[in-house]
Backbone as XML, in Angstrom:
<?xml version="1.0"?>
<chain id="A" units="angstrom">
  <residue number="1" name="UNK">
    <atom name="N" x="-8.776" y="6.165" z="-22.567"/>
    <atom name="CA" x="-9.012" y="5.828" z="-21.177"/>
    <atom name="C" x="-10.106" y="4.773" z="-21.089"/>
  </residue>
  <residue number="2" name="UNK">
    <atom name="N" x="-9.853" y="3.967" z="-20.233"/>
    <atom name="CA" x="-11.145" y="2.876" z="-19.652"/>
    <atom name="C" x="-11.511" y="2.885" z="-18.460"/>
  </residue>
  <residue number="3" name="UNK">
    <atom name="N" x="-13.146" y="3.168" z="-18.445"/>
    <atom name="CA" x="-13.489" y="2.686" z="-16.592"/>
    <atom name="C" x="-13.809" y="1.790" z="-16.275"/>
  </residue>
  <residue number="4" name="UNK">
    <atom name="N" x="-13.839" y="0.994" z="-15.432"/>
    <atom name="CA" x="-14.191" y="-0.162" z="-14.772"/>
    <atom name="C" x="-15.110" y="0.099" z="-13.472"/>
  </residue>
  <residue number="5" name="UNK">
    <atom name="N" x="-16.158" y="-0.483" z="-13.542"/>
    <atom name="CA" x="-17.034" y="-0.625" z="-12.759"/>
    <atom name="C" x="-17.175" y="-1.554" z="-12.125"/>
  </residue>
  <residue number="6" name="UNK">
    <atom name="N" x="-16.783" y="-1.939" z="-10.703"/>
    <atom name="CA" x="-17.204" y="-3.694" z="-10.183"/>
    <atom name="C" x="-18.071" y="-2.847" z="-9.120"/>
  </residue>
  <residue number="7" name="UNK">
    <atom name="N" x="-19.058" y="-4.187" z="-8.899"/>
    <atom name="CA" x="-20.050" y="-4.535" z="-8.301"/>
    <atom name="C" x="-19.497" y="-5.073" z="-7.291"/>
  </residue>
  <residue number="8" name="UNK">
    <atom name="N" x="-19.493" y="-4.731" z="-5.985"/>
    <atom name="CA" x="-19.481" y="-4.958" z="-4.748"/>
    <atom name="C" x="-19.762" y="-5.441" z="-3.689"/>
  </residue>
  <residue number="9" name="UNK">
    <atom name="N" x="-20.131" y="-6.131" z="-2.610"/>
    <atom name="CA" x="-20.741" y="-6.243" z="-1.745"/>
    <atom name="C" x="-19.916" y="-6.556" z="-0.369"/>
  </residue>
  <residue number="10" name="UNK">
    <atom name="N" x="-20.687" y="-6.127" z="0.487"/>
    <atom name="CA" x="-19.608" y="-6.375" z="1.689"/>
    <atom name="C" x="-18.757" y="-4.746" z="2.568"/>
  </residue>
  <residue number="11" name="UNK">
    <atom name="N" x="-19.153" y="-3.856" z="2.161"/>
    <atom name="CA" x="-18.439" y="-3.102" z="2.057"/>
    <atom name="C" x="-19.414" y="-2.171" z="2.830"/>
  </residue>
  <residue number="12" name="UNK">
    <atom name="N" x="-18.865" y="-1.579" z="4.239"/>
    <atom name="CA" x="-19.824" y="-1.142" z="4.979"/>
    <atom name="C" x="-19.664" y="0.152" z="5.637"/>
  </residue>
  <residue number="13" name="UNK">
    <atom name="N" x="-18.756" y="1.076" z="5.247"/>
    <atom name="CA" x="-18.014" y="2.186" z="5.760"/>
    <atom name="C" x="-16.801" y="2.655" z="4.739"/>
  </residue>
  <residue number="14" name="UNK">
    <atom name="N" x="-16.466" y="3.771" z="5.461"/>
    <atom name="CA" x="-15.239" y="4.859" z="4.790"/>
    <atom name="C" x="-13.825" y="3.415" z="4.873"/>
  </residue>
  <residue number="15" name="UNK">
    <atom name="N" x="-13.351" y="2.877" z="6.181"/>
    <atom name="CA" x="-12.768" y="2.079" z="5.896"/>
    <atom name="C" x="-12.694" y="0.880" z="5.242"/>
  </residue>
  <residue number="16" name="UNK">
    <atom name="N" x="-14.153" y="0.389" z="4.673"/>
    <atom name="CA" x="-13.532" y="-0.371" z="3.794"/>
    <atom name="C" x="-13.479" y="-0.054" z="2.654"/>
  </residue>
  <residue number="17" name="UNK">
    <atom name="N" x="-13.807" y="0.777" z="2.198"/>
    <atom name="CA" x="-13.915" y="1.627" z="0.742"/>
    <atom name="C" x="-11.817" y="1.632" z="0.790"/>
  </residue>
  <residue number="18" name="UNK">
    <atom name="N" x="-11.860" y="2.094" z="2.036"/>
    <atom name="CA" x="-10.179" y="2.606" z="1.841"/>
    <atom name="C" x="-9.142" y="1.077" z="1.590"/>
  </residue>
  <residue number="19" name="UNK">
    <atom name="N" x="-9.868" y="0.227" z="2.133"/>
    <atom name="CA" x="-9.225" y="-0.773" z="1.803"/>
    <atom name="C" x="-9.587" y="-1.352" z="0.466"/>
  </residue>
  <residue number="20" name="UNK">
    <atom name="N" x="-10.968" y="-1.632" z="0.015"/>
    <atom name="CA" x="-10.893" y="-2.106" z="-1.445"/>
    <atom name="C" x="-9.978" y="-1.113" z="-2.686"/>
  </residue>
  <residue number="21" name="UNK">
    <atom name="N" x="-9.670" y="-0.154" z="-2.536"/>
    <atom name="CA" x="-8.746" y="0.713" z="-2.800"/>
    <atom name="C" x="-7.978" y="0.211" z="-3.180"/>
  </residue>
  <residue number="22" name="UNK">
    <atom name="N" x="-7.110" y="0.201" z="-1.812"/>
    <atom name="CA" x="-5.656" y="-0.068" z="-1.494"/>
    <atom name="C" x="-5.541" y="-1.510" z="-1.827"/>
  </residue>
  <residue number="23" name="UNK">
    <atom name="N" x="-5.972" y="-2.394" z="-2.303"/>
    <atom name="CA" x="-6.135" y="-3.379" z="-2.611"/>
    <atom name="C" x="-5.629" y="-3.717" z="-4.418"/>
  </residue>
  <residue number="24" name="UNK">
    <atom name="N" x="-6.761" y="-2.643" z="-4.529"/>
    <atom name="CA" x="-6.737" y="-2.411" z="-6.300"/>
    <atom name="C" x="-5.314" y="-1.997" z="-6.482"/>
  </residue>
  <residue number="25" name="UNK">
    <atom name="N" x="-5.026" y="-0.899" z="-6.075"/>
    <atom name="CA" x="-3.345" y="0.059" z="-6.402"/>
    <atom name="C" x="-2.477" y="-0.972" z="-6.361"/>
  </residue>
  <residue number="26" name="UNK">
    <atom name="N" x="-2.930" y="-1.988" z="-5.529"/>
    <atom name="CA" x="-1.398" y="-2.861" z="-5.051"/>
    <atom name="C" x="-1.754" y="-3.787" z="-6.832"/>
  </residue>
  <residue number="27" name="UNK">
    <atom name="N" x="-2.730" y="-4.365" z="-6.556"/>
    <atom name="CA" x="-3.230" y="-5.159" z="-7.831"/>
    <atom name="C" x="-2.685" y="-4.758" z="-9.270"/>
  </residue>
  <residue number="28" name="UNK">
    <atom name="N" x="-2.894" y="-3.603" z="-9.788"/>
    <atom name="CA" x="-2.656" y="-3.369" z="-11.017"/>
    <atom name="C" x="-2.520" y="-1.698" z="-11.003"/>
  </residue>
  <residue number="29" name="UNK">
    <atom name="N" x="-1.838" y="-1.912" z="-12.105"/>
    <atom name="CA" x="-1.401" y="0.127" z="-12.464"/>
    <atom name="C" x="-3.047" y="0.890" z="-12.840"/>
  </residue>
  <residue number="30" name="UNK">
    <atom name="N" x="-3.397" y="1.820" z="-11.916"/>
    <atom name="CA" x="-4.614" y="2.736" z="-12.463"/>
    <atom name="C" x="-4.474" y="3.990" z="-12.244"/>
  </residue>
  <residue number="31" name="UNK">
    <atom name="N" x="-5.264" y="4.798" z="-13.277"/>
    <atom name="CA" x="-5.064" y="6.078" z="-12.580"/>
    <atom name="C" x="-5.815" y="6.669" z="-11.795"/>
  </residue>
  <residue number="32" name="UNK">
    <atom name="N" x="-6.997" y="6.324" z="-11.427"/>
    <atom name="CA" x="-8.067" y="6.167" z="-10.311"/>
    <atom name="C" x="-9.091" y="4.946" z="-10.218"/>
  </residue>
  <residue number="33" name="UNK">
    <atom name="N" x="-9.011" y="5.143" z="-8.288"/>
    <atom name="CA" x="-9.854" y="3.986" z="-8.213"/>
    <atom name="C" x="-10.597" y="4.857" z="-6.968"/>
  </residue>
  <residue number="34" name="UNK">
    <atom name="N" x="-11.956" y="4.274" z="-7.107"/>
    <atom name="CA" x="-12.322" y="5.058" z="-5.962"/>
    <atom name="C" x="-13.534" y="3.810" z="-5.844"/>
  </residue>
  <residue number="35" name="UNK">
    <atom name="N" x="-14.071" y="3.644" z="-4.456"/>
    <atom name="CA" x="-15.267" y="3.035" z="-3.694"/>
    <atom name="C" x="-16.217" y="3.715" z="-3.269"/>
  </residue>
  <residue number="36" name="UNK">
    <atom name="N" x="-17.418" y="3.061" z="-3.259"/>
    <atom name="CA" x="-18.398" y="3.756" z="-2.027"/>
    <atom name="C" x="-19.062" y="2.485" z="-2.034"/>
  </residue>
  <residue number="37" name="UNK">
    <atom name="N" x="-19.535" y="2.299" z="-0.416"/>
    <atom name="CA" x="-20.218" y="1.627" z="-0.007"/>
    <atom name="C" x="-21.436" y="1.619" z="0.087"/>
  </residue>
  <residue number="38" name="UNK">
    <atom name="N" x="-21.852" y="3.142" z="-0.219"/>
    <atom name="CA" x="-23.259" y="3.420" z="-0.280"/>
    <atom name="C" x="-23.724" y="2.997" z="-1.683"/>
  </residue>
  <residue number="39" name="UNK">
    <atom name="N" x="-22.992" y="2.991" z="-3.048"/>
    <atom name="CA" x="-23.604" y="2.777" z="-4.219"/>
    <atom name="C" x="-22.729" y="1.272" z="-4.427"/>
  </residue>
  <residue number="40" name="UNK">
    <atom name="N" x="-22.162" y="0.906" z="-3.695"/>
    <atom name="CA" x="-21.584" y="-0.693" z="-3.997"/>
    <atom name="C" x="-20.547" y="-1.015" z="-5.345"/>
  </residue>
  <residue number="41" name="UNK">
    <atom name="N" x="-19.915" y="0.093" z="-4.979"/>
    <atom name="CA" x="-19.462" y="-0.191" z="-6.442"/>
    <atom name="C" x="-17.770" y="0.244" z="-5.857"/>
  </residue>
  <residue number="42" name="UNK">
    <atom name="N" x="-16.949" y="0.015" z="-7.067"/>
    <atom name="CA" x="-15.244" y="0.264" z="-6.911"/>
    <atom name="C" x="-15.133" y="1.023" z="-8.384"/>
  </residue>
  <residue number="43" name="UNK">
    <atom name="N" x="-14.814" y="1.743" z="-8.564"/>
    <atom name="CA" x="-14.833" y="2.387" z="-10.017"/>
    <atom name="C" x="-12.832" y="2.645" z="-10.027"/>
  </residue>
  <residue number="44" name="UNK">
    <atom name="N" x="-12.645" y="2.413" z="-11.092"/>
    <atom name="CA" x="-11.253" y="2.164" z="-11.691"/>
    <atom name="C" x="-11.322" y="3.148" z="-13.248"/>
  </residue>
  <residue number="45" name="UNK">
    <atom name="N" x="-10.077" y="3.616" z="-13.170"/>
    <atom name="CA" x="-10.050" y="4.483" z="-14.545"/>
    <atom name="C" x="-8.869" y="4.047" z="-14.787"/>
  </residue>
  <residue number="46" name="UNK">
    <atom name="N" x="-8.107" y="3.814" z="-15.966"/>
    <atom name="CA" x="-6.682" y="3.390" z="-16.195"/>
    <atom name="C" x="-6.472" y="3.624" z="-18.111"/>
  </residue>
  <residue number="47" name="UNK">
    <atom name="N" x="-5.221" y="4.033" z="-17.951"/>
    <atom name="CA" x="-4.817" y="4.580" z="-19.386"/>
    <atom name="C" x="-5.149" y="3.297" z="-20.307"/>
  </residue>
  <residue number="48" name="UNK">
    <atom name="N" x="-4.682" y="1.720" z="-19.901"/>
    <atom name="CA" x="-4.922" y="0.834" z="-21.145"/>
    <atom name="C" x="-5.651" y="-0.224" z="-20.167"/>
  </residue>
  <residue number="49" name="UNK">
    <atom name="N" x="-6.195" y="-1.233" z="-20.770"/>
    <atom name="CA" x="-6.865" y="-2.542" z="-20.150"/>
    <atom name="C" x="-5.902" y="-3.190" z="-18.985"/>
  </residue>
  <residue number="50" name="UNK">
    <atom name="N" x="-6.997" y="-3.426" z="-18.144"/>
    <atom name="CA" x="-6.334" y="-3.703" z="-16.796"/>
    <atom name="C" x="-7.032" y="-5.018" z="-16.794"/>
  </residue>
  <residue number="51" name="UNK">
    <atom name="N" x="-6.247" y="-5.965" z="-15.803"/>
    <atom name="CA" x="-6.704" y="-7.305" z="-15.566"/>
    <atom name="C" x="-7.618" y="-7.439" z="-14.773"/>
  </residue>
  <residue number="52" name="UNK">
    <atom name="N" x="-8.802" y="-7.668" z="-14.928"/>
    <atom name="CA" x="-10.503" y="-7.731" z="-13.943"/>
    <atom name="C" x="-10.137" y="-8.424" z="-13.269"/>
  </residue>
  <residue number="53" name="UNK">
    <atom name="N" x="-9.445" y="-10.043" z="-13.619"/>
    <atom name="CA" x="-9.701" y="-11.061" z="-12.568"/>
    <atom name="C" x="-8.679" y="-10.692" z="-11.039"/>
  </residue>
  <residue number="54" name="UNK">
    <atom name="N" x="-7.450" y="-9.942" z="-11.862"/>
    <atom name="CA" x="-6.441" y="-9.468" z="-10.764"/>
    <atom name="C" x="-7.368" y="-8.472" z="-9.784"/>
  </residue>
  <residue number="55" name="UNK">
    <atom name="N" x="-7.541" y="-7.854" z="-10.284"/>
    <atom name="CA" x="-8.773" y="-6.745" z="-9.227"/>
    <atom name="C" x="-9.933" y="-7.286" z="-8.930"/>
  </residue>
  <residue number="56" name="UNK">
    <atom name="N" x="-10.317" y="-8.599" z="-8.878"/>
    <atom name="CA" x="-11.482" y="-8.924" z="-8.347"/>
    <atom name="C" x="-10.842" y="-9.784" z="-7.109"/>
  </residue>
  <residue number="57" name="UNK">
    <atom name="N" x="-9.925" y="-10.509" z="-7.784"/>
    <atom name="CA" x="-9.175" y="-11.358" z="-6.631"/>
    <atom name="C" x="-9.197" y="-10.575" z="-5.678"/>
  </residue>
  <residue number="58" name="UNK">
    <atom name="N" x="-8.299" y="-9.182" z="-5.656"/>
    <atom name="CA" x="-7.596" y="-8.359" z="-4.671"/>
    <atom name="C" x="-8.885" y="-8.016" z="-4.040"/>
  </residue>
  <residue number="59" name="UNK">
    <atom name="N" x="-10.276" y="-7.519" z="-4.219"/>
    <atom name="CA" x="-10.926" y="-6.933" z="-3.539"/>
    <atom name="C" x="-11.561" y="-8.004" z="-2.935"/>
  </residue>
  <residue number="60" name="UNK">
    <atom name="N" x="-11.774" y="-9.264" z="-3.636"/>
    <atom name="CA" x="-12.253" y="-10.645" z="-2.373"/>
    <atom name="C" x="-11.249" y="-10.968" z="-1.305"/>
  </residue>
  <residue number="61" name="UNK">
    <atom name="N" x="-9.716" y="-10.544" z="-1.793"/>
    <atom name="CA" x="-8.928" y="-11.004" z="-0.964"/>
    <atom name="C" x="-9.166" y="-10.567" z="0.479"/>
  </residue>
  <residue number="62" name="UNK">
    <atom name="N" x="-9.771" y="-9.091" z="0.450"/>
    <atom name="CA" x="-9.835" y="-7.976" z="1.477"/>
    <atom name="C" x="-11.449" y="-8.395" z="2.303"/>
  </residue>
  <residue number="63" name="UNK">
    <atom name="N" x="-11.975" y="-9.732" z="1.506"/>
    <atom name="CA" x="-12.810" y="-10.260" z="2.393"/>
    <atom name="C" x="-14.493" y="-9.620" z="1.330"/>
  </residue>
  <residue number="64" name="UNK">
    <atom name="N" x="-14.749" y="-8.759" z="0.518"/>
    <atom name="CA" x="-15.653" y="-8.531" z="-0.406"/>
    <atom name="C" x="-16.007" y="-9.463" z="-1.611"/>
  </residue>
  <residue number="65" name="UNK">
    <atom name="N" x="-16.955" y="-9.197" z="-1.731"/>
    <atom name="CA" x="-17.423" y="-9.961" z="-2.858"/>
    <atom name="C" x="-17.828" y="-9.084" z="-4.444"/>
  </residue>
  <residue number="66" name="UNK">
    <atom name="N" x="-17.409" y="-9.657" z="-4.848"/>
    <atom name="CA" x="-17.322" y="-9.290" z="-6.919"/>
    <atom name="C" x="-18.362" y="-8.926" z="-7.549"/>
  </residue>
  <residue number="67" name="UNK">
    <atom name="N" x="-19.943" y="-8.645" z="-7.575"/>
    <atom name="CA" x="-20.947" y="-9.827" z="-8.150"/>
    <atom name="C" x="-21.032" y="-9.452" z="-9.690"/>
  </residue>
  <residue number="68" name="UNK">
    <atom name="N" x="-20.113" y="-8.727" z="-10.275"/>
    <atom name="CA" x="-20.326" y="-8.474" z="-11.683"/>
    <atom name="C" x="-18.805" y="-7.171" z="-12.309"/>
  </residue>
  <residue number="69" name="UNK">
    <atom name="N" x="-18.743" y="-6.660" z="-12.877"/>
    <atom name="CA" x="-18.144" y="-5.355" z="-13.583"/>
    <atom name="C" x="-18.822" y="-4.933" z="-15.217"/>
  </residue>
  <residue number="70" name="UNK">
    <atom name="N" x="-18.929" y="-4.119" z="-14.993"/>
    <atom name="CA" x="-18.575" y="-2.992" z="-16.630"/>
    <atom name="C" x="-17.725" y="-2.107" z="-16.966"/>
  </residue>
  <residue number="71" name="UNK">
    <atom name="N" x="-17.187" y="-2.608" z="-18.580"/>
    <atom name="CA" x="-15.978" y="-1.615" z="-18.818"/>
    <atom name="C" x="-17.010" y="-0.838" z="-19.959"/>
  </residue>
  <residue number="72" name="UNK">
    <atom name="N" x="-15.852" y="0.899" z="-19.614"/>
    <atom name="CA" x="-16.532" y="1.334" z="-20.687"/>
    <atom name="C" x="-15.247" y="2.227" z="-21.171"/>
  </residue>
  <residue number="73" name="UNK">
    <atom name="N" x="-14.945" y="2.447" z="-22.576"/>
    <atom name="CA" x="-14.241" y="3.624" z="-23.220"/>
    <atom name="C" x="-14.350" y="4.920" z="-22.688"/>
  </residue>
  <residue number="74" name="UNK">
    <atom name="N" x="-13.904" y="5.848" z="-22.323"/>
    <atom name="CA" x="-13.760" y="7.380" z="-22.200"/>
    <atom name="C" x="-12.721" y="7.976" z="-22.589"/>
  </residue>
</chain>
């Protein structure tokens, strides 16, 4: 398993958490993705390597900004 951590900004409530989400799912196959706006972050878990730039696009697309990620093994 791999998590992905992006760095966030822009993101100011339950709805947009629900949209940087729904953003990601459409973007690429994961098996969780979850947001919070309070810690600024989009966290992604997925069985093999997923495309960052595709999921960074998708969550700027939704009007947020990127400012970094970390992957890690689990």
């Amino acid at each position: 398993m791999i998590k992905y951590v992006f760095k966030v900004d822009g993101m100011m409530c339950g709805n947009c958490e629900k949209h940087a989400v729904e953003a990601v799912k459409k973007a690429v196959s994961v098996k969780t993705a979850v947001a919070s706006h309070i810690d600024k972050t989009v966290e992604i878990t997925a069985k093999k390597p997923v495309d960052e730039n595709a999921v960074k696009l998708a969550i700027e697309d939704r009007g947020y900004a990127v400012l970094g990620v970390e992957k890690f093994d689990i």
